[in-house]
C-alpha positions as CSV (number, residue, x, y, z in Angstrom):
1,X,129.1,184.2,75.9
2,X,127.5,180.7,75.2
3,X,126.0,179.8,72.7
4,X,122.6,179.5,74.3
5,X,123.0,182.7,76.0
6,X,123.6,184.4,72.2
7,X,120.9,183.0,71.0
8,X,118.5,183.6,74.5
9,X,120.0,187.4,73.9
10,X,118.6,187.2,70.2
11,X,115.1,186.2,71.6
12,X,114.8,189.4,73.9
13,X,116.1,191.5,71.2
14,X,114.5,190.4,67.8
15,X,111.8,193.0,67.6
16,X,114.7,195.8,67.9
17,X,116.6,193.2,64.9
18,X,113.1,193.9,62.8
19,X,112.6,197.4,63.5
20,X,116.2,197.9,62.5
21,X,116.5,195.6,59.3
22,X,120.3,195.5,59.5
23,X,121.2,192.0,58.7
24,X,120.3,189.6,61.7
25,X,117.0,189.4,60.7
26,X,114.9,190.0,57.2
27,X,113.1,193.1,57.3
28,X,109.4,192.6,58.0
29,X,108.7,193.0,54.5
30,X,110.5,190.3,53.6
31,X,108.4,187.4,55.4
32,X,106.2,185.5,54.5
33,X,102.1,186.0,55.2
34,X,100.2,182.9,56.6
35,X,98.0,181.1,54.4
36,X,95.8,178.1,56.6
37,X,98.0,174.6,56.0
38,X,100.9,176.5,55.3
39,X,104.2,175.0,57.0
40,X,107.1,176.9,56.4
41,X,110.8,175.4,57.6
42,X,111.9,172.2,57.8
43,X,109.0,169.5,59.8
44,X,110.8,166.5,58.9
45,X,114.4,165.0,60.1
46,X,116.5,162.4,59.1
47,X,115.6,158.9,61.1
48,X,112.3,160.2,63.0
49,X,111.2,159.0,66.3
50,X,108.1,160.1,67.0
51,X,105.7,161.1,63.3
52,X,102.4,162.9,64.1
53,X,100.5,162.6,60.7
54,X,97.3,164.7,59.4
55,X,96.9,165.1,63.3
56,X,93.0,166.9,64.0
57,X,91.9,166.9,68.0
58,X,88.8,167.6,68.5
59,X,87.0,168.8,71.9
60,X,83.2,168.7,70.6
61,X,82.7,171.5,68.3
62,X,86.3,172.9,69.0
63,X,89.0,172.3,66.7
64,X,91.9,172.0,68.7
65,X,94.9,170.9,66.6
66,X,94.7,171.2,63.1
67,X,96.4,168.6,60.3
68,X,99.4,168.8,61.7
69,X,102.2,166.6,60.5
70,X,106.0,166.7,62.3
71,X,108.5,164.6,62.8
72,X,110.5,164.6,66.1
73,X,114.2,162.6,66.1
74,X,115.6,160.3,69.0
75,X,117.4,162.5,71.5
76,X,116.2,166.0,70.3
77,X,114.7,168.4,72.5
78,X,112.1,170.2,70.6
79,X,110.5,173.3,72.0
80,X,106.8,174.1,71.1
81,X,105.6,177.6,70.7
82,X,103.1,179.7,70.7
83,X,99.8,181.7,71.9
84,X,97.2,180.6,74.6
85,X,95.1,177.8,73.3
86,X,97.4,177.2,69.4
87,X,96.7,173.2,70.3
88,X,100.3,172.7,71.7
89,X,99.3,171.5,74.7
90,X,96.6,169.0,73.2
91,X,99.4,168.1,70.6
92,X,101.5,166.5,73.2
93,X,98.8,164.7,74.9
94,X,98.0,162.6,71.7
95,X,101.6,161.4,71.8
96,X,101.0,159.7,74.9
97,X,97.4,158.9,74.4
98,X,96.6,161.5,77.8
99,X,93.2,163.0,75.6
100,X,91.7,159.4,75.6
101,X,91.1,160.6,79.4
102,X,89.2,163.3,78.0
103,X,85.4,162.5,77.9
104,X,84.5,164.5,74.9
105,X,88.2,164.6,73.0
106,X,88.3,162.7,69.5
107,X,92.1,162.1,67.5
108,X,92.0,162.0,64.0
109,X,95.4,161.3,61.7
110,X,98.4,159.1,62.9
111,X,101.1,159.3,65.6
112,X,104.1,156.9,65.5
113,X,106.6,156.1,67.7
114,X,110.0,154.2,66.6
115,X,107.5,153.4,63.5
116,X,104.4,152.2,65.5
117,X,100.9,153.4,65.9
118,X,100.1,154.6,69.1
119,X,96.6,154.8,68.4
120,X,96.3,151.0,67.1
121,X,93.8,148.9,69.0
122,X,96.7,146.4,70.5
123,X,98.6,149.1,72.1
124,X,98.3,149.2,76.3
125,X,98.3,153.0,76.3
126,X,99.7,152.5,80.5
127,X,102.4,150.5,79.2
128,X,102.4,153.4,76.2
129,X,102.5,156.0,79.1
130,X,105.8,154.1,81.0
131,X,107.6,155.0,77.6
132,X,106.2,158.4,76.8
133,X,106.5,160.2,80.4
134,X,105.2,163.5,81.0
135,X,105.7,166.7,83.8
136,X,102.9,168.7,84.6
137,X,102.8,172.3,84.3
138,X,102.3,172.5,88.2
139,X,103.9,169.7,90.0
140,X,101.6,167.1,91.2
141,X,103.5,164.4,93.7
142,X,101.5,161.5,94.9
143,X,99.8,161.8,98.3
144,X,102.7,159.7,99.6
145,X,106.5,159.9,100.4
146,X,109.0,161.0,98.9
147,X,110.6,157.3,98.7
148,X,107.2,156.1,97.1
149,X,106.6,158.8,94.4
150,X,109.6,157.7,93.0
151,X,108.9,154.0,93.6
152,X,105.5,153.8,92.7
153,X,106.0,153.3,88.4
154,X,109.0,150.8,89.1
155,X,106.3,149.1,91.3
156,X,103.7,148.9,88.9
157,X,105.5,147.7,85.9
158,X,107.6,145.3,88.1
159,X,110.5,147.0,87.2
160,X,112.3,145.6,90.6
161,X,113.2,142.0,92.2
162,X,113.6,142.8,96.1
163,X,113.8,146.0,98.1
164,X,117.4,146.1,96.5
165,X,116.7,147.0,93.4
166,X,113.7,148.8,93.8
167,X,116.0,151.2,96.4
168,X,119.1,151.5,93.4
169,X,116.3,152.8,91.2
170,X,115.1,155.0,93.8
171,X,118.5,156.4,94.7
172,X,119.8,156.5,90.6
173,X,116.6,158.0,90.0
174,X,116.6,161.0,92.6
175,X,120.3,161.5,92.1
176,X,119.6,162.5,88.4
177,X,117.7,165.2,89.1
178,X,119.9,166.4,92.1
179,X,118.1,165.8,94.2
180,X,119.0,163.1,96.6
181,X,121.3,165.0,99.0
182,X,118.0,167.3,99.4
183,X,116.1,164.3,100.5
184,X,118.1,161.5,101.5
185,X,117.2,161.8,105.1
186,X,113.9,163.0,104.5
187,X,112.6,160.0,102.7
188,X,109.4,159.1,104.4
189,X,108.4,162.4,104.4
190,X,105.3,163.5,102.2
191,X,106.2,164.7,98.6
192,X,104.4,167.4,99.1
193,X,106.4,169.1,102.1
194,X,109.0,169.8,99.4
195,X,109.6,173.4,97.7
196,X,107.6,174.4,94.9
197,X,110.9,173.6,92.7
198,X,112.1,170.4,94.1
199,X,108.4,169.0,93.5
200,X,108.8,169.5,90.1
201,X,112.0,168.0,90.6
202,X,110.7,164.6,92.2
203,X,108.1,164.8,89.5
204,X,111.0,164.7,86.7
205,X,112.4,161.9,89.1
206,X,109.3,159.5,89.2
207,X,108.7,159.8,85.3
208,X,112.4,158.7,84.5
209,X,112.4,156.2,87.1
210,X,110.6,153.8,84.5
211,X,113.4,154.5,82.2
212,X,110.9,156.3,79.3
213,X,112.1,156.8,76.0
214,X,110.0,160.0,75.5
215,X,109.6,162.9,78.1
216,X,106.6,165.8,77.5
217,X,107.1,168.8,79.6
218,X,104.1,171.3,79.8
219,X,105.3,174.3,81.0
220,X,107.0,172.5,83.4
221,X,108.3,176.2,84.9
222,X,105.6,178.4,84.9
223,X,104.7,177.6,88.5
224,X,108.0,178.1,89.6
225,X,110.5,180.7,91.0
226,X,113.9,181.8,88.5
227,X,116.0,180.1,90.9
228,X,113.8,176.9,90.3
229,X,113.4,177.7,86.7
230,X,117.6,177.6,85.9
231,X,117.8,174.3,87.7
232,X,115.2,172.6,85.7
233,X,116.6,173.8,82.4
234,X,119.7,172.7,83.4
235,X,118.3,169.2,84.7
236,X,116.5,169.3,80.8
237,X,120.1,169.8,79.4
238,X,121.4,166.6,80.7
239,X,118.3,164.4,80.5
240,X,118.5,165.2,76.5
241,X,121.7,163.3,76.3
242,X,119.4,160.1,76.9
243,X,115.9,161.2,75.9
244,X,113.7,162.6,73.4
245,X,112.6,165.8,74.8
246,X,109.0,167.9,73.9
247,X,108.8,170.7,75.7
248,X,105.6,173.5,75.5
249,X,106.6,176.8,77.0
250,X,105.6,180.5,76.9
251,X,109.3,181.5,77.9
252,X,111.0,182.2,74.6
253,X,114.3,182.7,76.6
254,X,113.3,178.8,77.9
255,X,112.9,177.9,74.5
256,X,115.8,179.3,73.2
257,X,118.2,178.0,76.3
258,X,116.8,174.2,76.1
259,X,115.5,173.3,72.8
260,X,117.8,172.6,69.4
261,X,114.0,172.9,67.1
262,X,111.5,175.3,67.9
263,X,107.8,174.4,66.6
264,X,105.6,177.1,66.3
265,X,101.4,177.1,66.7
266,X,98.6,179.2,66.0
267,X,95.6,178.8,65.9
268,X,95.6,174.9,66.2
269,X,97.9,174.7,63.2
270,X,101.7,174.2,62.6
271,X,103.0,177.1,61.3
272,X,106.6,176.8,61.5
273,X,109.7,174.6,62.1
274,X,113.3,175.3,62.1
275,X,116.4,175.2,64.2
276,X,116.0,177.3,67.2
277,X,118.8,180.2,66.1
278,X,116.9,180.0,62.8
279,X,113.6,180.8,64.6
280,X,114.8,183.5,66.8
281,X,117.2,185.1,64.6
282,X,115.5,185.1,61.3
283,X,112.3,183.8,61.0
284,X,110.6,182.7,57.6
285,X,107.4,183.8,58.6
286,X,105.6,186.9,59.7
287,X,103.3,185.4,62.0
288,X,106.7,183.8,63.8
289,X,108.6,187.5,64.0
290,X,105.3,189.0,65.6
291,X,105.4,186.0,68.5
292,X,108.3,186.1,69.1
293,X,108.5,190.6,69.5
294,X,105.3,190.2,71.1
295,X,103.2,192.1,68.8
296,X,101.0,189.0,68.9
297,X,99.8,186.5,71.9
């Protein structure tokens, strides 16, 4: 059994683990209560890549993410956690500057990436955007083919020189995310005559065509069948050997198959951070063992 499977395996079976108290994880007893602020783990790493710090998001009155400060490295794939509205989702829009799109959203605290300031007032956030790509929770192709989905960011940020090129990146682009043989005589057909899962796919296809440094993924399977699920986590798998990878799911199987950190939310706040097998095995904190069994969310 793989790794990942073990650890997938430990996910489904941790509340049995805490019931039992017999060695894979503390006994209940043993963990730690939540006091507001309180990170427990490990929310740094050497050499960070992207550094959210003292991070608020407001919507109006509501206080969606709460002072919270993590540190993300080049090339991991971090998987963040937790119940219906925790702020995860409004977490990863900040690093790509997607809440400035949100009339009454204001961002408080600091997010750098490669050491810079996202927020800072001589930053294009579209040329931010180009370098901090992001996939949907339901796939959303353009209202065009599926040739010019893919094209479209390489035409914008004039990423090509003739037809030539702008077909290579097409082609390399597609072929990533296995999906060219699909497609490759269906090219002028709309995106959206696709399956549910190979949308998603030309999705994943049109935000690395730009060549991004950083790719957020919002659920980016809950729409989709289990057939459609396995090939995207396999797809996430290989893009992780060249990206940075934040990924928000409810799937703790997901999260335990993709991701190497696992981040967990509540209420707005970071709660915890640790290495995935940490997380699901033996989690430092009691408000991460009763996720994770299901006793809350």
């Amino acid at each position: 059994m793989s790794e990942t499977s073990k650890i997938a395996g430990s996910a489904r079976s941790a509340e049995a683990t805490a019931r039992r108290g017999d060695g894979v994880a503390a006994p209940a007893a043993q963990r730690r209560l939540y006091t507001a602020g309180e990170v427990v783990g490990d929310p740094t790493c050497p050499d960070p890549y992207i550094v959210t710090d003292r991070l608020h998001v407001h919507y109006g009155s509501i206080h969606a993410v709460n002072n919270v400060s993590l540190q993300i490295a080049r090339n991991d794939v971090i998987a963040l956690i937790g119940p219906s509205g925790c702020g995860k989702t409004s977490f990863i829009r900040c690093i790509n500057r997607m809440n400035d799109t949100v009339e009454n959203a204001r961002v408080a605290g600091r997010v750098l990436l490669d050491g810079r300031d996202v927020y800072a007032a001589d930053l294009d956030p579209v040329a931010l955007r180009a370098r901090v790509g992001m996939v949907f929770q339901k796939p959303n192709p353009f209202p065009k083919s599926i040739y010019d989905n893919v094209a479209y960011g390489p035409r914008i940020h004039g990423l090509s020189r003739d037809r030539a090129e702008l077909d290579e990146i097409v082609y390399r682009s597609l072929e990533r995310v296995g999906l060219l043989k699909e497609v490759q005589k269906r090219m002028h057909e709309p995106g959206t005559s696709l399956s549910g899962g190979q949308q998603q796919r030309l999705c994943i296809a049109r935000t690395i065509a730009v060549d991004p440094e950083v790719i957020l993924m919002d659920e980016p399977c809950s729409a989709l069948d289990p057939i459609a699920t396995a090939r995207i986590e396999d797809l996430i798998d290989e893009l992780a050997m060249n990206y940075t990878i934040v990924i928000v799911t409810h799937s703790m199987q997901q999260a335990a198959r993709v991701s190497r950190r696992v981040a967990f939310f509540h209420l707005g706040g970071l709660v915890e951070v640790n290495e995935t097998n940490r997380v699901f095995t033996n989690p430092e904190h009691k408000l991460t063992e009763d996720y994770i069994t299901g006793r809350i969310g």
